[in-house]
C-alpha positions in Angstrom: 62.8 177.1 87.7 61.8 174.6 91.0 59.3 176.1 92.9 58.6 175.2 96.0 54.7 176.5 96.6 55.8 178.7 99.5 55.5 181.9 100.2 58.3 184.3 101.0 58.1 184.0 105.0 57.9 180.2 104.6 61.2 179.9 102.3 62.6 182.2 104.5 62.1 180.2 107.4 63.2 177.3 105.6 66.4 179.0 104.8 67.4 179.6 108.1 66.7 176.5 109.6 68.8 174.8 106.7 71.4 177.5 107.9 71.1 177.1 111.3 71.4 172.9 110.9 74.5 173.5 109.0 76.4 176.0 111.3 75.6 173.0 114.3 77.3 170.2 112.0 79.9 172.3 111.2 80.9 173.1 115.1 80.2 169.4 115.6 82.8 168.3 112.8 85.2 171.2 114.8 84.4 169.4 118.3 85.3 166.4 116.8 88.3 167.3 114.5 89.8 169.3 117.9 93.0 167.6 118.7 94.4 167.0 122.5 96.2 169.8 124.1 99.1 169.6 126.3 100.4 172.2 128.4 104.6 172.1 127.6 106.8 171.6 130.5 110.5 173.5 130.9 112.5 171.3 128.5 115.7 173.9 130.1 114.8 172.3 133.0 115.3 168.5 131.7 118.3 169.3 130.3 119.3 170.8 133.0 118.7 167.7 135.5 119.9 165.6 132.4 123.6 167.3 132.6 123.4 166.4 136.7 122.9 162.6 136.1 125.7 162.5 133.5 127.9 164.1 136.2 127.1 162.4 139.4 128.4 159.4 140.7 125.7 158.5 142.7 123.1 158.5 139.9 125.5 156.8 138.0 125.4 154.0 140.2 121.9 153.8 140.8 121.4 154.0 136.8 123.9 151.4 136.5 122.5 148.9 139.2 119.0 149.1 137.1 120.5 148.1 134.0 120.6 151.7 132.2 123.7 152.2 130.0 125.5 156.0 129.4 123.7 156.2 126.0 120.0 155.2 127.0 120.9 158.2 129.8 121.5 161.1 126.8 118.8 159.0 124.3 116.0 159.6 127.0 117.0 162.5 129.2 117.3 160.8 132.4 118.0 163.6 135.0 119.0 163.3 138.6 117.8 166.1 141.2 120.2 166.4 143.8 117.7 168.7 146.3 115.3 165.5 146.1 117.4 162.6 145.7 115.6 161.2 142.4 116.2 160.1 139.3 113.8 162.0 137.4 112.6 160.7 133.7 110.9 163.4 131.1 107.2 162.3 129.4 106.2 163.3 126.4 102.8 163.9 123.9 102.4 161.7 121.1 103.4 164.8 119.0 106.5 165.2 120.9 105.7 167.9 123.3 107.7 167.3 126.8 104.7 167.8 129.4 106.1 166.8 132.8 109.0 164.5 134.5 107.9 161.0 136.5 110.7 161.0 139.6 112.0 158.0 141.3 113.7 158.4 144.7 117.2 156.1 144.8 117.0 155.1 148.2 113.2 153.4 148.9 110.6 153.1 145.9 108.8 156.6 146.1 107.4 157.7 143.3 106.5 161.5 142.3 105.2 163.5 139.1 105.8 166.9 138.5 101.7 168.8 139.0 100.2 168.4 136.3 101.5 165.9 134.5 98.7 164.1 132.2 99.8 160.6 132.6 96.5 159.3 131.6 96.7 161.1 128.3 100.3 159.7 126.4 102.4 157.1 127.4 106.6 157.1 127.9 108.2 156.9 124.6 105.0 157.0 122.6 106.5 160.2 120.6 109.2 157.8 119.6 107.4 154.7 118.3 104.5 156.0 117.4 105.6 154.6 113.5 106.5 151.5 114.7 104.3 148.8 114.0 104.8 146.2 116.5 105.7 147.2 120.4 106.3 145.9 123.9 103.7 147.6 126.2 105.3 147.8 130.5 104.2 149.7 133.4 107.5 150.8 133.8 110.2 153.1 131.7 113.1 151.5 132.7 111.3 148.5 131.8 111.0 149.7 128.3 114.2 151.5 128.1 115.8 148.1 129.2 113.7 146.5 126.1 114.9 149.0 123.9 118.5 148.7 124.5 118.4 145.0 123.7 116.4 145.8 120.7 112.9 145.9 120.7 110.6 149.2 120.2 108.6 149.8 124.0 106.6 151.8 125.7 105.6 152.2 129.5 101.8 152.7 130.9 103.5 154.4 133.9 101.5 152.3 136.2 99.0 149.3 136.2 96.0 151.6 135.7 95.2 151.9 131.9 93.4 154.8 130.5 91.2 154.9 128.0 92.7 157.8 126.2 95.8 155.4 126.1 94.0 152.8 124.6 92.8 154.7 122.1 96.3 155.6 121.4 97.5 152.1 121.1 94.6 151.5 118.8 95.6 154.3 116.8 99.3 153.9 116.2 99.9 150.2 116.8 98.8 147.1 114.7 100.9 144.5 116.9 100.9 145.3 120.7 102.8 142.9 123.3 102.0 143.7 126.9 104.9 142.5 129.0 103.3 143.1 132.5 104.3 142.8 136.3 104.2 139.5 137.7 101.6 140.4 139.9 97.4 140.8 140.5 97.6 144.3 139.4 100.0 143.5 136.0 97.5 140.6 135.4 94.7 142.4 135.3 95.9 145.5 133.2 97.1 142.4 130.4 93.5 140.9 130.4 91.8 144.6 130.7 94.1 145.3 127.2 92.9 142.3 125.7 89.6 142.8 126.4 89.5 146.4 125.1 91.5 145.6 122.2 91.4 142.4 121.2 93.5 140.5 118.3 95.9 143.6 118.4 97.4 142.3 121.7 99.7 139.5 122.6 100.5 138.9 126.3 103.7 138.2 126.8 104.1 136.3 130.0 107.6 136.4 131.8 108.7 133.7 133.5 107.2 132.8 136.8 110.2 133.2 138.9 111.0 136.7 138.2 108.4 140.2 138.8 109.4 142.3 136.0 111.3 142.8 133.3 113.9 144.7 135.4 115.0 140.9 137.2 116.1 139.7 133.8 120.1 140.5 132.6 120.1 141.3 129.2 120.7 138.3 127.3 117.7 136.9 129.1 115.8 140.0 128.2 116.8 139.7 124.4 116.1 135.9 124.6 112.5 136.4 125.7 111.6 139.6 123.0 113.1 137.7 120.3 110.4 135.0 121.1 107.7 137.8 118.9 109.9 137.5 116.1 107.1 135.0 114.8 104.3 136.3 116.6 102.0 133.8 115.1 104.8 130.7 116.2 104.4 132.0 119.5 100.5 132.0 119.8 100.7 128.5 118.5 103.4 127.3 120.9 
């Protein structure tokens, strides 16, 4: 038998602070392990704004004027509140929880999240493509919905400000990521603030100078300029 050459107080002693180190790595490992909570938003109450756009004409029109078919409408849950004039678009957790709505008034640009909404913590359509491995990155969801309907897998940032919980989540889930921003200081600087922060995993995709976003292209401009990352490496070189 091993013996140690101590007496029973020392191995004692030495047997709780073996004890003691292991219950700390253990709590450590369940710090680490602990996955990200969201709190779940009313998903009665997206449907229930969802069933209003599908049955008003004047978010139909709006919808329409952006570029949004009848399908992408159902697909993502688009809602329109009547009380506040918005078209209303539902954000979920990677793991597909719904945690809040993003609004967009139709008349004017104002912009308005339901409290408590943890934009900085997913991303719109993440829940979707999450398995895909090569995606369009946009500040806006219209932006990606508009990629998607002309085939190509998106996501939207839901602003110019990128968190670094999101970019851990692009890390994560994505081995080819295309950021498609704004034509403008604040798109230009959340493309070169991805690059930096993730390096050979992005691609900027530049649009053309004349137009701001990807909402000023028609669609068979928009599947044009997507289907230019069919051969990613083709384009780098070009």
């Amino acid at each position: 038998m091993f013996c140690s050459k101590r007496n029973y107080f020392e191995a004692m002693r030495l047997i709780h602070s073996k004890k003691e180190h292991e219950d700390i790595g253990r709590e450590l490992e369940k710090i680490l392990e602990k996955k990200e909570e969201y709190k779940e938003f009313d998903i009665e109450t997206v449907k229930r704004l969802n069933n209003t756009a599908l049955s008003s004409h004047r978010a139909a029109q709006y919808l329409k004027g952006r570029g949004i078919t009848k399908d992408s409408v159902e697909k993502y849950l688009i809602g329109y509140s009547e009380k506040q004039d918005m078209i209303t678009i539902p954000i979920f957790s990677p793991d597909g929880i719904c945690v809040g709505m993003v609004g967009r008034s139709i008349e004017g640009k104002e912009f308005k999240n339901t409290p408590g909404l943890p934009r900085s913590k997913t991303m719109f359509n993440i829940q979707r493509n999450k398995v895909a491995s090569k995606v369009f990155v946009v500040e806006s969801s219209f932006d990606a919905i508009r990629i998607e309907q002309v085939g190509g897998k998106a996501l939207a940032t839901l602003g110019s400000n990128i968190s670094r919980k999101q970019k851990d989540l692009l890390k994560k889930y994505f081995t080819s990521i295309i950021v498609v921003s704004d034509n403008d200081d604040a798109g230009r600087d959340m493309a070169e603030k991805l690059k930096m922060s993730l390096g050979n995993l992005v691609i900027e995709g530049r649009l053309p100078e004349s137009v701001k976003d990807v909402s000023d292209l028609d669609d068979e401009q928009l599947k044009t300029f997507i289907n230019k990352f069919n051969n990613e490496i083709q384009y780098i070189l070009n």
